[in-house]
Structures are given as structure tokens and as C-alpha cells.
N, C-alpha and C positions, 0 to 999 in steps of 0.2 A: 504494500500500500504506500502511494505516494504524501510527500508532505503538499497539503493542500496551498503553502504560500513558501514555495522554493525561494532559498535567501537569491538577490537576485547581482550582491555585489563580493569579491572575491574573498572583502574582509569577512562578511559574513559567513561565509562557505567557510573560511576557515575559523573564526568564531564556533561554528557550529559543529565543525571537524572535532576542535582542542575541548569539545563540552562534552564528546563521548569518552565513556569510560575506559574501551578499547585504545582508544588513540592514543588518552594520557597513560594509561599503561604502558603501550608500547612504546612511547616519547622516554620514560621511564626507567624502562629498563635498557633501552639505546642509551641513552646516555650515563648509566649504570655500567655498561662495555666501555663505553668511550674510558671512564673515567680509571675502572680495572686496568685495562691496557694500558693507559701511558702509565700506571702504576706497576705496571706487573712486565712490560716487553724489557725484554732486556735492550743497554746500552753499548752502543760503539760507534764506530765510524759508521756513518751512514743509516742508519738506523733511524727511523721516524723522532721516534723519542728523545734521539740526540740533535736532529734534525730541529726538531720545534724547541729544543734548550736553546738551542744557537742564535735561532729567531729572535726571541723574547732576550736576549744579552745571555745568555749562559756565564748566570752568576747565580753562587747563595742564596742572594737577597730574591732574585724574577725565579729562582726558582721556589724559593717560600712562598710568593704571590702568586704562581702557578696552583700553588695545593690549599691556599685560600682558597681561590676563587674556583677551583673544581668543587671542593665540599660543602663550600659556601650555596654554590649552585645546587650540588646536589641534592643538600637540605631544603632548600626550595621546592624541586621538580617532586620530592618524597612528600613534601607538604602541598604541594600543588593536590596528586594525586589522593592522597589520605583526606581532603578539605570535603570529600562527595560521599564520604560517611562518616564523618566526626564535623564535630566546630573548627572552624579554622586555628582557634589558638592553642587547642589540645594538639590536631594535624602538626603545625607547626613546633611543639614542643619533640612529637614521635619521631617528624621525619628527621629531626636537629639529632634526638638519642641515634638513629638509623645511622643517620650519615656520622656523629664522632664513633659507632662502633666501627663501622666499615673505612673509617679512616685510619683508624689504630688500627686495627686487624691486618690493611695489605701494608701499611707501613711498618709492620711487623713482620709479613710475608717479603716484604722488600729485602730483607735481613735477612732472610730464610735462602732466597734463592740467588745470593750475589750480589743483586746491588743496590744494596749498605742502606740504613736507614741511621736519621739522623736526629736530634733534639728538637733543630729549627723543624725538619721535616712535619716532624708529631705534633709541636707548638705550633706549626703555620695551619695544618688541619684544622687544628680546635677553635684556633683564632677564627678561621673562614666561618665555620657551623656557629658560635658564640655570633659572631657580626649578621651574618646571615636568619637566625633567629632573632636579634635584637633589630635589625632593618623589619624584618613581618612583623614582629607585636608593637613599632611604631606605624606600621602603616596602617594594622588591625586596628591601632587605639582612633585615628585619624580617622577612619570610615566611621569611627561609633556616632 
């Protein structure tokens, strides 16, 4: 059965795309991989992962700022999804614990299989998920 009033402009097509549950699950766990892999592929010459260091200045510091803003997001996309059967501020607290376990956990697996993990490494995680749940419950307080 068709929708009787088909969105007629792209934003909404995809408005209407990112409101299914399928979608945001699979947006979810896509970026869920993305964020595994540059955690987990090993490094060298030529290699994606050393590839995108190089990019961004392949330094300590852009690499801290690298594993903020992956878990930072992470927490986000986890609380995007979790927001369509909780309250948004619970969502936001889940997907923040989701994403500081799975930040420890492969930054821990980093150490496991060669390449090295480090204090900034574990601190710039936390910091990302901390900023990134303190960014939602200012913008949650904002809507009220």
C-alpha cells in the first residue's frame, strides 16, 4: 500500500528514509565498522589507517581528536537510534555507556593485536563520549 501524500522534495524523502527504524539501524551499525576498522586494521606504509593519520597531520594531538570525535559521534548515532524506544535523555545516557565501553574495549584490543594503545588514546575516547553527551543534554535542555 502506497503513502497517500509521497514526500515530494529530496529533503523529505530523506527525512522520511532517516525516521525508519531499518535505516537508522543500518546507518548504525555502518558506522559501528567504520569506526572498528580504523580501530582495529593494522598500521604501515600505505595502509588506509596510516593513510588518513597522514591526512589529518599525523600527530599525538589529530590523533586524540581523531578518537574524540569517532566516539563522540558514535554516542550520538547509539543515541540517535535508542531515542524511538526510550526518552531521549535516558537514549543519550545508554548510547554515551555503549560507546565509553566499546571505546575501552578495542582500545584495549588495540594492545592485544600490535598496535599499542595508549593513555591519550583511552583519555581522548572518554573525553569524545563525556562532550558528546554533554553537547545532547544541552540541546535536550534547549528544546524543553
Amino acid at each position: 500500500m502506497s503513502d497517500p501524500t509521497p514526500p515530494s522534495t529530496l529533503r523529505q524523502r530523506i527525512t522520511t528514509a532517516l525516521g525508519r527504524p531499518a535505516v537508522q539501524i543500518g546507518l548504525a551499525l555502518a558506522w559501528l565498522g567504520v569506526v572498528a576498522y580504523l580501530m582495529l586494521s593494522p598500521k604501515g606504509e600505505g595502509t588506509p589507517v596510516t593513510e588518513l593519520s597522514v591526512l589529518i597531520g599525523d600527530s599525538d594531538f589529530t590523533d586524540a581528536v581523531g578518537h574524540a570525535g569517532l566516539f563522540g559521534s558514535l554516542t550520538l548515532v547509539f543515541a540517535w537510534v535508542l531515542a524511538r524506544v526510550m526518552p531521549a535523555r535516558r537514549a543519550l545516557w545508554i548510547g554515551g555507556a555503549v560507546a565509553l565501553a566499546l571505546g575501552l574495549g578495542l582500545e584495549t584490543a588495540q594492545g592485544l593485536i600490535g598496535r599499542g594503545n595508549t593513555l591519550l588514546d583511552y583519555s581522548a575516547n572518554v573525553i569524545g563520549v563525556a562532550a558528546a553527551v554533554w553537547l545532547g543534554l544541552r540541546y535536550l535542555r534547549r528544546r524543553e
